[in-house]
C-alpha positions as CSV (number, residue, x, y, z in Angstrom):
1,X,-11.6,-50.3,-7.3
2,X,-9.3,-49.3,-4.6
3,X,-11.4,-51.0,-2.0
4,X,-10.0,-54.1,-3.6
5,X,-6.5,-53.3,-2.0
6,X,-7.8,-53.1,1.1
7,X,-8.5,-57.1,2.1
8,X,-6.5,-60.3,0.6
9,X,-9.6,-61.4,-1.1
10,X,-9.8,-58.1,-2.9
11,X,-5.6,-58.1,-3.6
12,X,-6.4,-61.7,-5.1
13,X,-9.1,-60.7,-7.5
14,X,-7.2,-58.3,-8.7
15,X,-3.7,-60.2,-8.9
16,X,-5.9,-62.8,-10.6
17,X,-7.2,-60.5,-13.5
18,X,-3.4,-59.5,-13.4
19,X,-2.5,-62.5,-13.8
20,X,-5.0,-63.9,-16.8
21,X,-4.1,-61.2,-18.6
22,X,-0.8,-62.3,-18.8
23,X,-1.2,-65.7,-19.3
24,X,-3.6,-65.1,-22.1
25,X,-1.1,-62.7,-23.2
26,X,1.8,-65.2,-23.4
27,X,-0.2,-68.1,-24.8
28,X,-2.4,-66.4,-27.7
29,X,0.0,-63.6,-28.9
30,X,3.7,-64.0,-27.9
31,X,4.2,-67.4,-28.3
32,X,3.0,-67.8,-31.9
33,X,5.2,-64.5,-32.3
34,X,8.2,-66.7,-31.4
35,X,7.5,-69.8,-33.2
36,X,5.8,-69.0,-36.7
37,X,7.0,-65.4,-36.6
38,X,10.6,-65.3,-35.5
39,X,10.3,-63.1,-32.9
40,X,11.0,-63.6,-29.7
41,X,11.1,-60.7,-28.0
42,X,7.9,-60.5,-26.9
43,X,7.9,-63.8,-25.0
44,X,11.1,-62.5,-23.3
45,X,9.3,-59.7,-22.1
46,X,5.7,-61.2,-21.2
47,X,7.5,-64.3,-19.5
48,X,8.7,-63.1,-16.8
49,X,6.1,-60.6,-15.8
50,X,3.7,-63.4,-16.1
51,X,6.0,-65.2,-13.8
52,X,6.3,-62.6,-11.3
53,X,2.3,-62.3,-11.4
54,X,1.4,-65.6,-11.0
55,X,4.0,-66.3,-8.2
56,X,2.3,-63.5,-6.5
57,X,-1.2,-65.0,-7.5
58,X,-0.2,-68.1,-5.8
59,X,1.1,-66.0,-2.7
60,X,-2.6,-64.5,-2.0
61,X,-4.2,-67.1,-2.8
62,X,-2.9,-68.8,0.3
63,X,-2.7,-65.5,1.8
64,X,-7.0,-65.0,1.4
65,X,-6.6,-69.0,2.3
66,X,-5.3,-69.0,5.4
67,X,-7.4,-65.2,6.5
68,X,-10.7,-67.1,5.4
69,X,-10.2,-70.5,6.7
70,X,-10.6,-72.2,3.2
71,X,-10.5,-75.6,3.3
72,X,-7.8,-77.0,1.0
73,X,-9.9,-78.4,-0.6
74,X,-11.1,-75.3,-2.3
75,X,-7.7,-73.4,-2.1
76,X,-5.7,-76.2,-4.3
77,X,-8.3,-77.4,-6.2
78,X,-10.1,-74.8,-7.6
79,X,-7.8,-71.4,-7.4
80,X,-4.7,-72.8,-7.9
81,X,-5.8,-75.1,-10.7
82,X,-7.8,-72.5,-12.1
83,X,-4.9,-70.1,-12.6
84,X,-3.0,-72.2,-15.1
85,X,-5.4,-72.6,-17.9
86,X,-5.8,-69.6,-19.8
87,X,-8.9,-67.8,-18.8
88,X,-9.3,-69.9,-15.6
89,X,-8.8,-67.0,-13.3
90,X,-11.9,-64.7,-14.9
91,X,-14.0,-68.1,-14.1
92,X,-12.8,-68.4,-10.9
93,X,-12.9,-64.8,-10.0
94,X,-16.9,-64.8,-11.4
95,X,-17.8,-68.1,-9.7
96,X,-16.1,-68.6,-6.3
97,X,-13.9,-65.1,-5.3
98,X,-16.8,-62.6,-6.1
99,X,-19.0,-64.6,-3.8
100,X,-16.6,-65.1,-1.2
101,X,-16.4,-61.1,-1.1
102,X,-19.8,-60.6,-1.1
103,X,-20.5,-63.4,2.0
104,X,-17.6,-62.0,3.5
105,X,-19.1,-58.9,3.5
106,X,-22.3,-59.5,4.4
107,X,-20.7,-61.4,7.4
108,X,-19.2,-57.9,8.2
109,X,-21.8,-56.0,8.1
């Protein structure tokens, strides 16, 4: 797990997971808290940590971007895009990140 800190495709993965926790978080359980149960605490809370985590999602994805030479192409359209719908980041992470990390490190080695 800790290799994953060590390269910007490895701090995205994880800020991605981070990050679809959060939003799956916010969307399935706080905001039906607020708006059929009256409480919204919860969203006040979640909110802004999601916030914080995708802002910083955003950041290494064009972080990794620009230390990968992605083409924009794949940077916009598919991480980016993937990171708003609620479970987009686990698909992205299984389909395009985790096999950029593995050609990147077979390139490596």
């Amino acid at each position: 797990m800790f290799r994953l800190f060590k390269t910007p495709l490895g701090r995205l993965r994880l800020l991605g997971f981070l990050e679809g926790i959060s939003l799956i978080l916010l969307v399935f359980i706080a905001v039906p808290l607020k708006y059929w149960g009256g409480q919204p605490l919860f969203v006040k809370v979640i909110g802004p940590v999601h916030g914080l985590l995708f802002t910083l999602f955003v950041l290494a994805t064009l972080s990794a971007g620009v230390t990968y030479q992605w083409k924009f192409s794949k940077t916009s359209w598919k991480v980016l895009l993937g990171c708003i719908i609620p479970f987009g980041t686990f698909y992205i992470d299984k389909h395009i990140l985790a096999r950029e990390q593995s050609v990147w490190e077979n390139h490596q080695n």
